[in-house]
C-alpha positions as a LaTeX table, in Angstrom:
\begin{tabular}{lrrr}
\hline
Residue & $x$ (\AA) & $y$ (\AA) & $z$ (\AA) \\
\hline
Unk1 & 0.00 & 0.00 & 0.00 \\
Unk2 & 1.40 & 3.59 & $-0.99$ \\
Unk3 & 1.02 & 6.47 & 1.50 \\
Unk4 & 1.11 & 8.85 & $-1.51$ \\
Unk5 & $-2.34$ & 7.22 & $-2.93$ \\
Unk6 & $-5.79$ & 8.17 & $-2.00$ \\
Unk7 & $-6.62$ & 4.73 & $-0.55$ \\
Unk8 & $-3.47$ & 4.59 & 1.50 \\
Unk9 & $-4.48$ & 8.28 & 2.72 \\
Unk10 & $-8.01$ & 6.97 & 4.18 \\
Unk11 & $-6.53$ & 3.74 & 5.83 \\
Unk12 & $-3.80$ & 6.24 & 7.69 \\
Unk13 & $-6.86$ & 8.56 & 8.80 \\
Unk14 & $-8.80$ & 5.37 & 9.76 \\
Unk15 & $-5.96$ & 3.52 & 11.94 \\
Unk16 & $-4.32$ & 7.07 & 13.52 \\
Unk17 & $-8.03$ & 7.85 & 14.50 \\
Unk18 & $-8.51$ & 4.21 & 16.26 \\
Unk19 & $-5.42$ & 4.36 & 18.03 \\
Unk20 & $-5.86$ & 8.07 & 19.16 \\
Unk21 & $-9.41$ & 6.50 & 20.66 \\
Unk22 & $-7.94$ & 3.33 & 21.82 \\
Unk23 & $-5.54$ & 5.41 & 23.74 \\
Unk24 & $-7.85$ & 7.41 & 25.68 \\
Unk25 & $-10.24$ & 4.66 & 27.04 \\
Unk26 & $-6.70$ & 3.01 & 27.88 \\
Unk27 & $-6.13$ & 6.15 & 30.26 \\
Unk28 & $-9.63$ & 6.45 & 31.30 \\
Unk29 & $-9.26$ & 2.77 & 32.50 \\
Unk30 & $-6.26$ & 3.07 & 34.00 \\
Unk31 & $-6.61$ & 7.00 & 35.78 \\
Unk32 & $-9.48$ & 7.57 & 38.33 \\
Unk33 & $-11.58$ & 10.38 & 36.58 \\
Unk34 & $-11.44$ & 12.40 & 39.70 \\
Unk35 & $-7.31$ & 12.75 & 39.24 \\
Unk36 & $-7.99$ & 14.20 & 35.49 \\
Unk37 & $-10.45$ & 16.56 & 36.57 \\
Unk38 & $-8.07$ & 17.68 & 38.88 \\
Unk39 & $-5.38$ & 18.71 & 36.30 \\
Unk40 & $-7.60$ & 20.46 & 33.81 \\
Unk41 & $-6.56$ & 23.78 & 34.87 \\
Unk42 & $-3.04$ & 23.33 & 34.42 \\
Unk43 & $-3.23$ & 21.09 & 31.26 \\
Unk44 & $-5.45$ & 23.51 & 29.52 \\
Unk45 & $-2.73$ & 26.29 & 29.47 \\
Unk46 & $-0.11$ & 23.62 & 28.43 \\
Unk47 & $-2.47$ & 22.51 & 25.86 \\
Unk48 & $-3.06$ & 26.08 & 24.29 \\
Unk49 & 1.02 & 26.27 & 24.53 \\
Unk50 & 1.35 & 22.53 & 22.86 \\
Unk51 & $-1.16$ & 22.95 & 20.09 \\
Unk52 & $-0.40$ & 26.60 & 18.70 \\
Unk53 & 3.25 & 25.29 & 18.35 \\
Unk54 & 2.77 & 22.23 & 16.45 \\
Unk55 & $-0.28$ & 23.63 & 14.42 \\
Unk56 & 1.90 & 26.59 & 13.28 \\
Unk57 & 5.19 & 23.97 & 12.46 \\
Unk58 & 2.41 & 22.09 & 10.53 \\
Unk59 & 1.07 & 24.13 & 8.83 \\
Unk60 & 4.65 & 25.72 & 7.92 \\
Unk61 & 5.81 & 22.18 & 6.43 \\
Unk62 & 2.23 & 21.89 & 4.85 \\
Unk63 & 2.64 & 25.29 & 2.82 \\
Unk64 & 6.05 & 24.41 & 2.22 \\
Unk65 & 5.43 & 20.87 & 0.65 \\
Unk66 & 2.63 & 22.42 & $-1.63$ \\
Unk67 & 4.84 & 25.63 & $-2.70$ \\
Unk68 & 7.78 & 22.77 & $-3.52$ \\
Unk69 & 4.50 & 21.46 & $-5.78$ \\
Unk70 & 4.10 & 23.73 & $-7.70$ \\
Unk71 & 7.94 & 24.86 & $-7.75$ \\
Unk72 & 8.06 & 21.61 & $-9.92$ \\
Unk73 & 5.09 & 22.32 & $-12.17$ \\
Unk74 & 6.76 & 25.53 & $-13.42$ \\
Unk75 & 9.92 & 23.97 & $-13.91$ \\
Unk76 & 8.52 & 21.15 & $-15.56$ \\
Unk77 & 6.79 & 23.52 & $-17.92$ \\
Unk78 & 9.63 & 25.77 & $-18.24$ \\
Unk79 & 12.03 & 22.70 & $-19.41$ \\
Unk80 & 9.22 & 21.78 & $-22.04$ \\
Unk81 & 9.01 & 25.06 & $-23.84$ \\
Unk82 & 12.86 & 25.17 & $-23.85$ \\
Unk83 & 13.19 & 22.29 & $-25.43$ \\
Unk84 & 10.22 & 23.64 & $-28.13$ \\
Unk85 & 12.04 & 26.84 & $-28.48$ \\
Unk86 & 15.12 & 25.17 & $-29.38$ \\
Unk87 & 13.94 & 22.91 & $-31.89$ \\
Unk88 & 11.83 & 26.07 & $-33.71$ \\
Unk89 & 15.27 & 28.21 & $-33.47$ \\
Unk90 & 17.32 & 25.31 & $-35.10$ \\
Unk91 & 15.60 & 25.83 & $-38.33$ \\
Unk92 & 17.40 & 29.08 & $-38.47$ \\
Unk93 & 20.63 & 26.91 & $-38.81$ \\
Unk94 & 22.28 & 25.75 & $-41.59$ \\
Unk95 & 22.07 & 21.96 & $-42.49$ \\
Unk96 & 23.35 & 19.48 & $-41.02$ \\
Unk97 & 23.37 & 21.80 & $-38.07$ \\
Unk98 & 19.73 & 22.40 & $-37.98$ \\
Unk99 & 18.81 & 18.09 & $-38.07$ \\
Unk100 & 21.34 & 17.21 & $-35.63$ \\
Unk101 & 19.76 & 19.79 & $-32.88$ \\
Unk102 & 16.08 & 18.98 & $-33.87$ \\
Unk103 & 16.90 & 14.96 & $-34.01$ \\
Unk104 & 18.75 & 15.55 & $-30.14$ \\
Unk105 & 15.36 & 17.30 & $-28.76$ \\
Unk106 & 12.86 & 14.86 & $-30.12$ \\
Unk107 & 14.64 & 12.04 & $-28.60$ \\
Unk108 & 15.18 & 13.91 & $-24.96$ \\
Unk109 & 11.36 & 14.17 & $-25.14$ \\
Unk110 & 10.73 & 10.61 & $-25.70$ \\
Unk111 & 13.52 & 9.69 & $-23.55$ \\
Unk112 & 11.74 & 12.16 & $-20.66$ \\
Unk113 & 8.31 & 11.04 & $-21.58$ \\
Unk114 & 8.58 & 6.94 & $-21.99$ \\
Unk115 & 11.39 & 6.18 & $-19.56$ \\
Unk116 & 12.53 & 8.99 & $-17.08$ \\
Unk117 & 8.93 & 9.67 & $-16.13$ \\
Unk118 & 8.57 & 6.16 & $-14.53$ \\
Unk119 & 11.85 & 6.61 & $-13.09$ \\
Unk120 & 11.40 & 9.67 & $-10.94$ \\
Unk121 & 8.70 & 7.58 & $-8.98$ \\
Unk122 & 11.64 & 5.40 & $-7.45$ \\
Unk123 & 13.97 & 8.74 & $-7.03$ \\
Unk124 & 15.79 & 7.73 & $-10.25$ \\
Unk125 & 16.74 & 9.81 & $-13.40$ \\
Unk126 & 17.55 & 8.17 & $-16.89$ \\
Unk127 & 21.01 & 8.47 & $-17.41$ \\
Unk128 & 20.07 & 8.08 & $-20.91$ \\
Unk129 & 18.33 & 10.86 & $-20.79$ \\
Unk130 & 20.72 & 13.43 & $-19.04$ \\
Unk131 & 23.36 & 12.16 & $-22.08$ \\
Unk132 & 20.94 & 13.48 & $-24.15$ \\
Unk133 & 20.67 & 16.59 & $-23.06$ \\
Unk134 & 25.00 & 17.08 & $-22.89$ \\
Unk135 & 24.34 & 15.80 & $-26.45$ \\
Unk136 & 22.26 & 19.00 & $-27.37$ \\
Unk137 & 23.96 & 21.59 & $-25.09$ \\
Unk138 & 27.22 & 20.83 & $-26.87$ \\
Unk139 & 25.65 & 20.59 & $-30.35$ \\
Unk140 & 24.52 & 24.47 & $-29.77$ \\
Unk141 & 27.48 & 25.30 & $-27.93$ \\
Unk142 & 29.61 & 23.84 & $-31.09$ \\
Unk143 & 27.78 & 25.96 & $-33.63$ \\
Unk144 & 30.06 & 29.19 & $-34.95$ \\
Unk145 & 27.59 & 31.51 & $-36.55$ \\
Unk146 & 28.36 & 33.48 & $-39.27$ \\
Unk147 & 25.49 & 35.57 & $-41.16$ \\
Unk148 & 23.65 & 38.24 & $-39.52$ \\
Unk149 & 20.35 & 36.09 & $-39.16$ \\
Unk150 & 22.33 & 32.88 & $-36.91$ \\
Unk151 & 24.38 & 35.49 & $-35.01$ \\
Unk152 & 20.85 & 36.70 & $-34.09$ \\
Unk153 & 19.25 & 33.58 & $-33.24$ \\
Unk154 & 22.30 & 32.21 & $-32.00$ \\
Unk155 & 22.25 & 33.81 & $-28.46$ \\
Unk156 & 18.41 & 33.10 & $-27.70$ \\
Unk157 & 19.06 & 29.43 & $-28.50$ \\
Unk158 & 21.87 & 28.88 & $-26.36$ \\
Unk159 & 19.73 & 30.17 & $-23.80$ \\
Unk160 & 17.42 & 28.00 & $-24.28$ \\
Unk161 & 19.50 & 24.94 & $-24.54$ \\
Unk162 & 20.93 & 26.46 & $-21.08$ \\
Unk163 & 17.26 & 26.91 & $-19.63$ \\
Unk164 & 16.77 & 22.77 & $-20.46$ \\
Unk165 & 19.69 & 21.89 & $-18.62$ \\
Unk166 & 18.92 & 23.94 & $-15.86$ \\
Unk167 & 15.59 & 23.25 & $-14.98$ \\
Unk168 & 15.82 & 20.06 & $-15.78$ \\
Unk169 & 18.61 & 19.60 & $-13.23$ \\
Unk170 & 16.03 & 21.23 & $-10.80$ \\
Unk171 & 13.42 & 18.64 & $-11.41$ \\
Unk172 & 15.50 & 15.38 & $-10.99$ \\
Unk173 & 17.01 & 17.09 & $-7.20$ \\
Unk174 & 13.32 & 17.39 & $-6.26$ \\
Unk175 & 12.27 & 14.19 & $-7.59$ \\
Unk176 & 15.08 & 13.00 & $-5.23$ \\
Unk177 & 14.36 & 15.22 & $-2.53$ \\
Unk178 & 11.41 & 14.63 & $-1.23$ \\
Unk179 & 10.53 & 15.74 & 2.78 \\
Unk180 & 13.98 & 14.93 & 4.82 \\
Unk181 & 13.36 & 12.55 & 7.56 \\
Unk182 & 14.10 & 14.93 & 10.72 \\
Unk183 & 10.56 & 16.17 & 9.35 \\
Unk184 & 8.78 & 13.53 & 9.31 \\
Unk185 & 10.18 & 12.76 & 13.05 \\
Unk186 & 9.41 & 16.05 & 13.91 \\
Unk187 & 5.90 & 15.99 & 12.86 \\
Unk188 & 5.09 & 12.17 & 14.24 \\
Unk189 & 6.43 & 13.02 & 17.38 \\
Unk190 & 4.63 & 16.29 & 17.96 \\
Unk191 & 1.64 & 14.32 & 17.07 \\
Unk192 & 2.05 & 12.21 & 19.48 \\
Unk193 & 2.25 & 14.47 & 22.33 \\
Unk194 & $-0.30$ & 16.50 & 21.15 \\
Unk195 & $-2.99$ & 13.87 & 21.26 \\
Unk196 & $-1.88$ & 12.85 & 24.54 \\
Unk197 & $-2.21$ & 16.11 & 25.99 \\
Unk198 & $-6.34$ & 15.61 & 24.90 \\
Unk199 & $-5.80$ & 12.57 & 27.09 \\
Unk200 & $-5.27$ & 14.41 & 30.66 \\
Unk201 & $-9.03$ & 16.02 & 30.50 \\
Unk202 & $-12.20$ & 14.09 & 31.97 \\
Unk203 & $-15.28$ & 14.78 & 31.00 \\
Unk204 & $-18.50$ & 12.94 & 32.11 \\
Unk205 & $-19.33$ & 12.32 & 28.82 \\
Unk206 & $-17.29$ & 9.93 & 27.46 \\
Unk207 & $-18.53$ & 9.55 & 23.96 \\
Unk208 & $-18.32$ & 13.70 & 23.23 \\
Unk209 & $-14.72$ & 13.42 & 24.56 \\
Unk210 & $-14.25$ & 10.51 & 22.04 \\
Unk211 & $-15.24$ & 12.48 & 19.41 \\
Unk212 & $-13.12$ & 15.33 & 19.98 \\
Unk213 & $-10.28$ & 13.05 & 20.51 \\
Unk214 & $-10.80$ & 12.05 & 16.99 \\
Unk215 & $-11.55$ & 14.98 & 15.61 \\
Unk216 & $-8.11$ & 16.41 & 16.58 \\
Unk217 & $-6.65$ & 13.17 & 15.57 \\
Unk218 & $-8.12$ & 13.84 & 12.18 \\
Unk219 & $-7.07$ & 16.89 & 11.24 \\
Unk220 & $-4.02$ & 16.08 & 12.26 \\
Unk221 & $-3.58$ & 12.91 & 9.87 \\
Unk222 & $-5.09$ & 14.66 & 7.20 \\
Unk223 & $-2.62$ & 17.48 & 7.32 \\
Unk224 & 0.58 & 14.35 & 7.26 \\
Unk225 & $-1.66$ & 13.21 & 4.06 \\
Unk226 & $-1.45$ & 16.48 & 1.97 \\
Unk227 & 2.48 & 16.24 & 2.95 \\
Unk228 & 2.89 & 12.75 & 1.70 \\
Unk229 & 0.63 & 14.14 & $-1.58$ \\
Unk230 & 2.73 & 17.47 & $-2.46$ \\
Unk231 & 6.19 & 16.50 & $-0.99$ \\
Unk232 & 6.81 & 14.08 & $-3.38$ \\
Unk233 & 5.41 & 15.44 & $-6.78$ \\
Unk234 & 6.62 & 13.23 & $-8.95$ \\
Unk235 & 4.76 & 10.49 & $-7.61$ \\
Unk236 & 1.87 & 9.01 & $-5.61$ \\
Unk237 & $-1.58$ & 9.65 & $-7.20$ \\
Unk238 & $-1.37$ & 13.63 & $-7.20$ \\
Unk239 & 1.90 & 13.63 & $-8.92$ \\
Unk240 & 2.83 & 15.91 & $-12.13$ \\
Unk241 & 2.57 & 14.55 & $-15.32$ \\
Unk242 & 4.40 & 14.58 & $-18.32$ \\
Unk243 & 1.55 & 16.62 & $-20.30$ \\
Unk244 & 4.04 & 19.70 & $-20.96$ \\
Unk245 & 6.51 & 17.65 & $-22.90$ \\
Unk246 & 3.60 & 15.83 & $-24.70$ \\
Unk247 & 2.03 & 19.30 & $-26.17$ \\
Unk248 & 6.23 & 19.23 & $-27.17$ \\
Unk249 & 6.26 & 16.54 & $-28.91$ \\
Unk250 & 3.18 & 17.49 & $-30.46$ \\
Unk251 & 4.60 & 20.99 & $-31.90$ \\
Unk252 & 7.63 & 18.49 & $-32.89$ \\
Unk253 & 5.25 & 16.66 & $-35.49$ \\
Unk254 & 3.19 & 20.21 & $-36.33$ \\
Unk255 & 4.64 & 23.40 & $-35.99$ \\
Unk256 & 7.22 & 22.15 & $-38.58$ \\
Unk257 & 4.92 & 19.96 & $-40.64$ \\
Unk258 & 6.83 & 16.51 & $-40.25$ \\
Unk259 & 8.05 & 14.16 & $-37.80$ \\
Unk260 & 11.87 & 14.29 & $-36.84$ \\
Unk261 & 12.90 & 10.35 & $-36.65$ \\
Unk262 & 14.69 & 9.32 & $-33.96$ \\
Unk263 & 17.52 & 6.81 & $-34.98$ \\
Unk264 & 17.68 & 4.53 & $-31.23$ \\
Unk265 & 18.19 & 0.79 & $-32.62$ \\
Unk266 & 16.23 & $-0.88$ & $-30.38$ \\
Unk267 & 13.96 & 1.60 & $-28.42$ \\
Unk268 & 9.98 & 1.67 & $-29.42$ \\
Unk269 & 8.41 & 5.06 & $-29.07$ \\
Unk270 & 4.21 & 4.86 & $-28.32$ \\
Unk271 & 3.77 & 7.92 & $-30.17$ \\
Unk272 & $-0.03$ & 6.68 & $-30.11$ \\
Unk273 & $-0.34$ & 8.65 & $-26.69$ \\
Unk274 & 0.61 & 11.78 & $-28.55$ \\
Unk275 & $-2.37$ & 14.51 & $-27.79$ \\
Unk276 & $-4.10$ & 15.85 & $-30.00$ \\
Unk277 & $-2.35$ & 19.73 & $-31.14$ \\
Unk278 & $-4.99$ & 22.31 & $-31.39$ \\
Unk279 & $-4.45$ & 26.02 & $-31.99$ \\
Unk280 & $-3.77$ & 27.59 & $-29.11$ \\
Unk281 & $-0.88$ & 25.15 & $-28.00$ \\
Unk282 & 1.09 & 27.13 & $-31.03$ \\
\hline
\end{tabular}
């Protein structure tokens, strides 16, 4: 079962929220309700002091985990159209120039697409891949311009090829990131302390005080849900898909009117997943 997936998300609300209740009919049991009553003024103001801390580190790491999100959305993105500008600027270069850099990006986005995409779910990157894209850096790099027209496109497509390799070294470090485990330690921990502080309070009416017990013990696990969800955004169920690079692909096959072949002996492409271009992707 995956933490990351929306079934593994309700069984971890489900079983935190029976043990939280498990654990307070275990101290009702074993503490006379007369002794809790007794420390209810004092445990209130260490309560207040308990729960504003760990709600304000939670929600801190929450926000942080979903700004990390979309950190590698825009990246994501950003690498994509890259890779499309650089393949629309190589037709400003002379042949064999011009195939050589347009062959190089079609294959990084198949290589991204059908193999490094499954990869990044097990913190992995294709090495394949990353040769592919010191492949195209140097082929731009390489290129001596000499009329007016490449010594203006020049510039914006080493850029470009510079932008790829960039954010595309961004994306694999957060693939690999993830939330470090002092975190996650952190979090549990505080968790655990601040459940048992709803422990130390009696009230005659044992099923209310149940369900506030699991109320807190609810919010609480949903909270550690969204962390597993947007700390680790290239997978799980919520995770960011390839989409960007498939509208690339597509302006590959369309914005220049033909497909660029990819010659990898061996390798199938399922360019039947391709979506379909429409205008306003161009």
């Amino acid at each position: 079962m995956q933490l990351d997936s929306y079934f593994g998300g309700v069984v971890v609300v489900l079983l935190s929220t029976l043990v939280s209740v498990a654990g307070l009919l275990l101290t009702r049991k074993l503490i006379d309700l007369n002794k809790l009553r007794a420390s209810h003024e004092v445990g209130g103001y260490l309560l207040s002091v308990v729960g504003t801390l760990y709600a304000v580190l939670l929600g801190l790491v929450v926000v942080d985990a979903m700004q990390k999100f979309q950190v590698a959305r825009d990246v994501t993105e950003r690498e994509a159209n890259s890779l499309a500008d650089v393949f629309i600027l190589a037709s400003g270069f002379p042949e064999p120039k011009s195939s050589q850099i347009k062959t190089l990006c079609v294959k990084y986005g198949e290589l991204v697409v059908n193999e490094e995409w499954e990869t990044m779910k097990e913190n992995r990157h294709s090495p394949e891949a990353r040769r592919t894209a010191v492949r195209l850096m140097q082929e731009v790099i390489a290129f001596e311009p000499k009329t007016e027209r490449e010594k203006a496109i020049y510039p914006l497509t080493v850029d470009n090829a510079c932008q790829i390799w960039q954010n595309r070294r961004t994306r694999t470090n957060m693939a690999f990131a993830g939330i470090p485990t002092v975190e996650w330690v952190t979090l549990f921990a505080g968790a655990i302390i601040t459940i048992f502080f709803t422990y130390f309070f009696g009230l005659e009416n044992l099923p209310l005080q149940i369900i506030m017990t699991a109320m807190v013990s609810i919010l609480i696990s949903l909270n550690m849900f969204l962390m597993f969800l947007y700390g680790y955004p290239f997978s799980g169920e919520l995770c960011i898909s390839p989409d960007a690079f498939m509208i690339t692909r597509s302006i590959f096959d369309n914005r220049v009117g033909h497909t660029v072949k990819v010659p990898a002996p061996g390798t199938i492409f399922d360019t039947n997943t391709r979506p379909k271009i429409t205008p306003e992707h161009l």
